[in-house]
N, CA, C and O of each residue as an XYZ file, in Angstrom:
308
protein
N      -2.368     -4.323     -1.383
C      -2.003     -3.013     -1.869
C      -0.541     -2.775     -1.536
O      -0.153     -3.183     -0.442
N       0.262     -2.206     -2.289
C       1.741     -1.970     -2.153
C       1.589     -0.529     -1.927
O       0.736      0.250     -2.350
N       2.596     -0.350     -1.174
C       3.000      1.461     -1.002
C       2.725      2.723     -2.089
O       2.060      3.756     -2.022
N       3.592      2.100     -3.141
C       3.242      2.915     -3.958
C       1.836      2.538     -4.354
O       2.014      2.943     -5.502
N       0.488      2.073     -4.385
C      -0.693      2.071     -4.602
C      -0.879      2.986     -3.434
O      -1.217      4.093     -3.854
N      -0.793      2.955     -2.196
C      -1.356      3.496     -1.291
C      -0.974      4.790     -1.293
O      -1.942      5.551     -1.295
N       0.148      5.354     -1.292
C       0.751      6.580     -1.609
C      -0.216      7.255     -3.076
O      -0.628      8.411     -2.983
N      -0.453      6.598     -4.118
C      -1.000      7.129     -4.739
C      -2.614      7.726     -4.137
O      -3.135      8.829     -4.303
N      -3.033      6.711     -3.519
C      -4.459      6.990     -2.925
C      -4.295      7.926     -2.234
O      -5.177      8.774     -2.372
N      -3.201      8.263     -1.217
C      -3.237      9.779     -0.597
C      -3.285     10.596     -1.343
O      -4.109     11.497     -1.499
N      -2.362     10.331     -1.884
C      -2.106     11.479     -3.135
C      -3.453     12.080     -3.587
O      -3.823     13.254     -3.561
N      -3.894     11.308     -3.879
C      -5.089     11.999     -4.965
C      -6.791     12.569     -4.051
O      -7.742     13.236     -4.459
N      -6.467     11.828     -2.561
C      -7.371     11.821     -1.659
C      -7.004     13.339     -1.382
O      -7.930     14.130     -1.559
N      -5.526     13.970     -0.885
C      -5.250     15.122     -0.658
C      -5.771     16.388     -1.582
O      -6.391     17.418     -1.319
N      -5.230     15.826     -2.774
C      -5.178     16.839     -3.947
C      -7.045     17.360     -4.229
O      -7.372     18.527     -4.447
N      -7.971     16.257     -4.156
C      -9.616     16.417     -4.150
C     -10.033     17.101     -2.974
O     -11.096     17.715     -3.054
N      -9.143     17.126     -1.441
C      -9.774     17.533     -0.649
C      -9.171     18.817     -0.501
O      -9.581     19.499      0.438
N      -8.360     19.243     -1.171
C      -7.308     19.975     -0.798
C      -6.855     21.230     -1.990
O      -6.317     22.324     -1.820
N      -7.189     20.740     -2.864
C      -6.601     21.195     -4.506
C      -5.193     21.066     -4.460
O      -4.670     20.036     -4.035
N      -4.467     22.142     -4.909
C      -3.240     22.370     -5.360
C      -2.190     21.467     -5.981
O      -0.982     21.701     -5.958
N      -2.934     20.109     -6.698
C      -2.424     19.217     -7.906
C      -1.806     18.044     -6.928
O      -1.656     18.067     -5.706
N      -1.513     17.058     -7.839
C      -0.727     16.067     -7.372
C       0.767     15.963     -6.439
O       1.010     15.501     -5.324
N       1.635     16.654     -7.519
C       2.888     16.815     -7.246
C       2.989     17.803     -6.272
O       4.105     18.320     -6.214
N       1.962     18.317     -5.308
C       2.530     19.160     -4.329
C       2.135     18.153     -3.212
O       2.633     18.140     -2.087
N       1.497     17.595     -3.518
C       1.226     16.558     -2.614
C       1.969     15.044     -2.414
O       2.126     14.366     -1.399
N       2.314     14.839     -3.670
C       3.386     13.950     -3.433
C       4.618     14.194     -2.909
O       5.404     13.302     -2.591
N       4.853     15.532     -2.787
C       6.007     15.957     -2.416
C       6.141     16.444     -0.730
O       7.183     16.585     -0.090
N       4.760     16.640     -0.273
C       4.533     16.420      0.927
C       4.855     15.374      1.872
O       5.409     15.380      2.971
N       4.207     14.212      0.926
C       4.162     12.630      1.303
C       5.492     12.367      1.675
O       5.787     12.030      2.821
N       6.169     12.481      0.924
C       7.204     11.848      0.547
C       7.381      9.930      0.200
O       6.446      9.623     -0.540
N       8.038      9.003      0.437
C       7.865      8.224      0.414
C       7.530      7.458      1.578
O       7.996      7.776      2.672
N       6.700      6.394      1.428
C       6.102      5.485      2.405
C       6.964      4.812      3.351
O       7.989      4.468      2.763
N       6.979      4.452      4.679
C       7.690      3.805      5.114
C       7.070      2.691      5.330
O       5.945      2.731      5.827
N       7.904      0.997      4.878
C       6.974      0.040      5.466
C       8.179     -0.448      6.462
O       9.384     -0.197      6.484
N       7.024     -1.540      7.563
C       7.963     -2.418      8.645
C       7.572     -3.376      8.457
O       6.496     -3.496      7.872
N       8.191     -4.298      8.821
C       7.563     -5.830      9.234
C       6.604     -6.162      9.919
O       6.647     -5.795     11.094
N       5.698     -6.764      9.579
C       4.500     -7.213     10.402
C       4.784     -8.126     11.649
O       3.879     -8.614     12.326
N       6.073     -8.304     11.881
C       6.170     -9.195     12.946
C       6.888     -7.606     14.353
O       6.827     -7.707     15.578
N       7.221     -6.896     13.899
C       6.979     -5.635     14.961
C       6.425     -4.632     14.874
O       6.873     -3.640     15.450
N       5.233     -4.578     14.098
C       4.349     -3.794     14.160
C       2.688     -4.409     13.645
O       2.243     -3.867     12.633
N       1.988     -5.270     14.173
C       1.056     -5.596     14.394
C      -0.030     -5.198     13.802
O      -0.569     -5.838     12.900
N      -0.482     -4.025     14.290
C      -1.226     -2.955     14.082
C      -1.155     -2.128     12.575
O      -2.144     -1.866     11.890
N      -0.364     -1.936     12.387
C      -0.101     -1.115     11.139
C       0.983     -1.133     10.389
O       1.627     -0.424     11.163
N       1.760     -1.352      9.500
C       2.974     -1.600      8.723
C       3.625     -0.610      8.229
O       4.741     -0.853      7.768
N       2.991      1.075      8.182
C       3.384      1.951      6.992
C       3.450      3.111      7.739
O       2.743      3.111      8.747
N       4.012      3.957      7.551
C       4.272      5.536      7.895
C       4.623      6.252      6.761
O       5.240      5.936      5.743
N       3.945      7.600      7.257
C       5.052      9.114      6.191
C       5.619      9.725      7.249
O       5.493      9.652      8.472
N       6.436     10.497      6.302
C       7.274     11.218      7.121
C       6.811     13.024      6.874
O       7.745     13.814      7.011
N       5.951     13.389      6.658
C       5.019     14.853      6.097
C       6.550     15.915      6.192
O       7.364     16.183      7.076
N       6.363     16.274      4.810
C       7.396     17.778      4.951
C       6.116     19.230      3.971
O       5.028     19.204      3.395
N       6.978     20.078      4.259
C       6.414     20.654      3.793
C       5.350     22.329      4.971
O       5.632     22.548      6.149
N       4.640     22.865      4.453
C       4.220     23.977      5.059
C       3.584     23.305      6.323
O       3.207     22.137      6.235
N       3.467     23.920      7.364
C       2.469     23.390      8.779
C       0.923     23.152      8.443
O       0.125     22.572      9.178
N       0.577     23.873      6.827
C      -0.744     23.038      6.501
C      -0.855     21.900      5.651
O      -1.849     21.175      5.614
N       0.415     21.718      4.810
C       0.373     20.404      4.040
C       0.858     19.119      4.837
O       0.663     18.044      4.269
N       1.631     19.093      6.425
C       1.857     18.284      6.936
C       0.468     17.938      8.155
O       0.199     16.933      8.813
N      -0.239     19.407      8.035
C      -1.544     19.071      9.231
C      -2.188     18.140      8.167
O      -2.579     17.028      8.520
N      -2.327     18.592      6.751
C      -3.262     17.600      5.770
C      -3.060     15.951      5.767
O      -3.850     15.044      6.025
N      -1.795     15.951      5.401
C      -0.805     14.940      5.104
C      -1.400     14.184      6.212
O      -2.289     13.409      5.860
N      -1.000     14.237      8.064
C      -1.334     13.899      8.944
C      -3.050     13.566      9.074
O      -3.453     12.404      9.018
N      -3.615     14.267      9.182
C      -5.082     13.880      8.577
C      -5.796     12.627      7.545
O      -6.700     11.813      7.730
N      -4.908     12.932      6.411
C      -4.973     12.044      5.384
C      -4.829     10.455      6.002
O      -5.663      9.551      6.052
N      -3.242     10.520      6.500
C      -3.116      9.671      7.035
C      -3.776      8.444      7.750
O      -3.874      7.247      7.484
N      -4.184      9.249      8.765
C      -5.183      8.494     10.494
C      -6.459      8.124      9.806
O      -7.191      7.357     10.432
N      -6.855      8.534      8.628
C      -8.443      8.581      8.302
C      -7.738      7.239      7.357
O      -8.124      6.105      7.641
N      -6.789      7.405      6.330
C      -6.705      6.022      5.271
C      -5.811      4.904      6.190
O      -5.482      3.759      5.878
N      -5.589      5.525      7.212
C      -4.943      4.014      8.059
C      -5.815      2.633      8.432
O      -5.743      1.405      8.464
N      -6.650      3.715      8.677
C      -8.155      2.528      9.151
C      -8.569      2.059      8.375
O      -9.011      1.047      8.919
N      -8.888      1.968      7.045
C      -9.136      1.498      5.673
C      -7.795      0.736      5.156
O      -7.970     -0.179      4.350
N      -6.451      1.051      5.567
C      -5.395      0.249      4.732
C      -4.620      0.124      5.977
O      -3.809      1.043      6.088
N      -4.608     -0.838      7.086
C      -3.683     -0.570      8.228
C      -2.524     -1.291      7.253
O      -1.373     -0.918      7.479
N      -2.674     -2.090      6.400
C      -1.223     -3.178      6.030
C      -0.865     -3.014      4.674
O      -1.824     -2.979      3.902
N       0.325     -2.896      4.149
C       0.636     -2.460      2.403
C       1.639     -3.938      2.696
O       2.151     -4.501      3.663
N       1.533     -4.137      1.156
C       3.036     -5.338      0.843
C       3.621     -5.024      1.110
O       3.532     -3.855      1.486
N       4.901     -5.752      1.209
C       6.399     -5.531      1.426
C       7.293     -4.744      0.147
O       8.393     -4.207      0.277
N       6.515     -4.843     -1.052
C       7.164     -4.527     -2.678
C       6.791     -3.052     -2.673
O       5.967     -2.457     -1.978
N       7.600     -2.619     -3.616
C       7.548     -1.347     -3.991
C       5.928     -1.169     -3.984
O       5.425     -0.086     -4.285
């Protein structure tokens, strides 16, 4: 799975649990951060959550729950 696949899966994981459409949620997200698997082991990807103190509590949520299901994204867009 590449970032942008996974970013989409928040996306749409937020927006079902959450309502208020896609694009408020992508805009939450913002873009994915990946690292190298050779210093980070465990997990490859981060967000950076902006947005109201409930779309970044979501965002954060979203997160920890699809980490465990996707700890590793490609290196490609």
């Amino acid at each position: 799975m590449t970032a942008t696949e996974l970013r989409d899966v928040i996306v749409r994981h937020l927006a079902k649990a959450n309502g208020g459409g896609t694009i408020r949620w992508r805009k939450a997200i913002g873009e994915l951060k990946v690292y190298s698997l050779t210093t980070h082991a465990h997990c490859n990807w981060d967000v950076r959550p902006t947005g109201t103190a409930f779309e970044m509590d979501q965002v954060e949520r979203a997160v920890d729950a699809l980490r465990l299901k996707h700890p590793f994204v490609d290196t490609g867009s």
